[in-house]
C-alpha positions in Angstrom: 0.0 0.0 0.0 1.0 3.2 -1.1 0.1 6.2 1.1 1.6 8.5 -2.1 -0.8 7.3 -4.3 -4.7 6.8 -4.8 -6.7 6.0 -7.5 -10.4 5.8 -8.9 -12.1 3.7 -11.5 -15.3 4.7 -12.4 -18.6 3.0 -11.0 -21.0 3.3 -14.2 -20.6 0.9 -17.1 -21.4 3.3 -19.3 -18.3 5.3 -19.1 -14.8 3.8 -19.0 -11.3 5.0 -17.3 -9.6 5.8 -14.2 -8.3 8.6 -12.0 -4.6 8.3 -10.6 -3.5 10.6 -7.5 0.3 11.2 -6.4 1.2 13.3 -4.0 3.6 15.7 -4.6 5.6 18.2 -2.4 2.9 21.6 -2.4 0.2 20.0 -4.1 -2.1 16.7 -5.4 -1.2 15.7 -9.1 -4.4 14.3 -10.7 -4.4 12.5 -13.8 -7.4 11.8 -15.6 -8.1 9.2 -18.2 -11.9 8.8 -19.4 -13.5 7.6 -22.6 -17.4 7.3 -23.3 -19.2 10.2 -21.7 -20.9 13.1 -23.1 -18.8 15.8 -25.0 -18.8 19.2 -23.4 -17.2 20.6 -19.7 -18.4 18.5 -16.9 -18.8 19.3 -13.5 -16.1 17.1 -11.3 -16.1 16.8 -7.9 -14.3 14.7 -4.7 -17.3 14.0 -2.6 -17.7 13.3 1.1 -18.3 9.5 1.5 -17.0 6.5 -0.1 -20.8 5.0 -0.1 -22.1 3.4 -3.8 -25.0 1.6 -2.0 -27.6 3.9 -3.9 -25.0 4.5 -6.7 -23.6 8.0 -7.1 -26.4 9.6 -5.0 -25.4 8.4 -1.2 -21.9 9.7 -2.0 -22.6 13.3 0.1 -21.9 16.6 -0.5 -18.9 17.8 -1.8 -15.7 17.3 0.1 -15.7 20.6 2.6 -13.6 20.3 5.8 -13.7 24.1 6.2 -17.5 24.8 5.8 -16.6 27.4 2.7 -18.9 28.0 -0.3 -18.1 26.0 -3.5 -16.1 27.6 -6.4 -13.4 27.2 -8.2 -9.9 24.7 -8.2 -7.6 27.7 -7.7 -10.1 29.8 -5.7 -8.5 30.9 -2.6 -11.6 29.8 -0.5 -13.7 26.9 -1.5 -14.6 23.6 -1.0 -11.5 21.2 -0.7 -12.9 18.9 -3.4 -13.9 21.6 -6.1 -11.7 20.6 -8.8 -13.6 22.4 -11.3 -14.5 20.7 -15.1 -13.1 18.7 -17.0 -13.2 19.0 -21.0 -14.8 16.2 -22.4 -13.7 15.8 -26.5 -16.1 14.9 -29.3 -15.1 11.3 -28.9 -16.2 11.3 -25.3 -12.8 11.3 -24.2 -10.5 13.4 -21.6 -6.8 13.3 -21.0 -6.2 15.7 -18.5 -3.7 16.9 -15.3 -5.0 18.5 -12.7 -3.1 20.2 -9.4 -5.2 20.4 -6.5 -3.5 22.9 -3.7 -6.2 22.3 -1.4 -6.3 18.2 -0.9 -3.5 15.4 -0.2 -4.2 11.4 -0.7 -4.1 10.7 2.4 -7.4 12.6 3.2 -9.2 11.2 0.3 -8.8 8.2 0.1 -12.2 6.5 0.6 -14.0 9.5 -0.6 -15.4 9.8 -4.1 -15.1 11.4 -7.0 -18.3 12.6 -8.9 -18.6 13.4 -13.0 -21.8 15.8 -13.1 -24.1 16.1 -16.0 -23.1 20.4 -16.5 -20.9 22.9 -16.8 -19.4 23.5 -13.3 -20.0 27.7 -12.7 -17.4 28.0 -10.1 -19.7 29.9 -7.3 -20.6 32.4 -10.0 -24.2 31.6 -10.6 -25.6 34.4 -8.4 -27.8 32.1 -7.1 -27.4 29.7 -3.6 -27.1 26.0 -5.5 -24.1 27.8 -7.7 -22.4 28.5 -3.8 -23.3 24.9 -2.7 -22.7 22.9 -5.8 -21.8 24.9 -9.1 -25.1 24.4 -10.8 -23.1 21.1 -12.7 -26.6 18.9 -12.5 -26.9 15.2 -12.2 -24.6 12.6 -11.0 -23.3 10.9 -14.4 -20.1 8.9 -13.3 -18.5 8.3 -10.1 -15.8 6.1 -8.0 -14.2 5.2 -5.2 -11.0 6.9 -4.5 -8.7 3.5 -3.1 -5.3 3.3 -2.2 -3.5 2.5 -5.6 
């Protein structure tokens, strides 16, 4: 077991790929390999709780030790797990890095990650869902983040 490293395969069928943590020195590199969902930016998420019992909807709120509104990966206040959207290409695919300041492995693993069905707007909605979850919809894709 690797305390360094975590990953997630997704739960749905539907969608193929995994999610690979390392922990590096100042922050959490996150590499993302997906294939088969819906072209456009997606909502994605580390949620609270490991839980798949009622799929991707007993999986909590967004991760938020420090009670902050949502917004943005590099917003200096947010939630912990708002890692902001990915880019989904016309062949349903994403290749992407991510560095998240605000998280280490160690305090995700057994959380979640969640793909949503919209557009994360980053806590600018004007409206009180965009400060508690971005407005990025439905549940389409989640996993388990495990020791890798």
């Amino acid at each position: 077991m690797n305390s360094d490293k975590g990953i997630c395969v997704l739960h749905q069928t539907k969608y193929k790929g995994h999610i690979l943590f390392t922990q590096m020195k100042k922050y959490c590199k996150i590499e993302i390999k997906l294939e088969g969902l819906p072209p456009g930016k997606r909502g994605f998420h580390i949620h609270e709780k490991g839980n798949l019992l009622d799929g991707c909807k007993s999986l909590c709120a967004h991760y938020n030790p420090h009670n902050n509104n949502h917004g943005g990966l590099n917003d200096e206040v947010s939630h912990a797990g708002d890692l902001g959207n990915i880019e989904v290409n016309t062949d349903g695919k994403v290749e992407m890095v991510i560095k998240a300041k605000k998280i280490t492995v160690k305090e995700i693993i057994g959380r979640s990650i969640v793909i949503h069905q919209k557009e994360d707007d980053l806590g600018n909605g004007g409206d009180e869902e965009s400060l508690r979850t971005g407005n990025a919809g439905k549940r389409i894709a989640c996993g388990i983040i495990g020791y890798y």
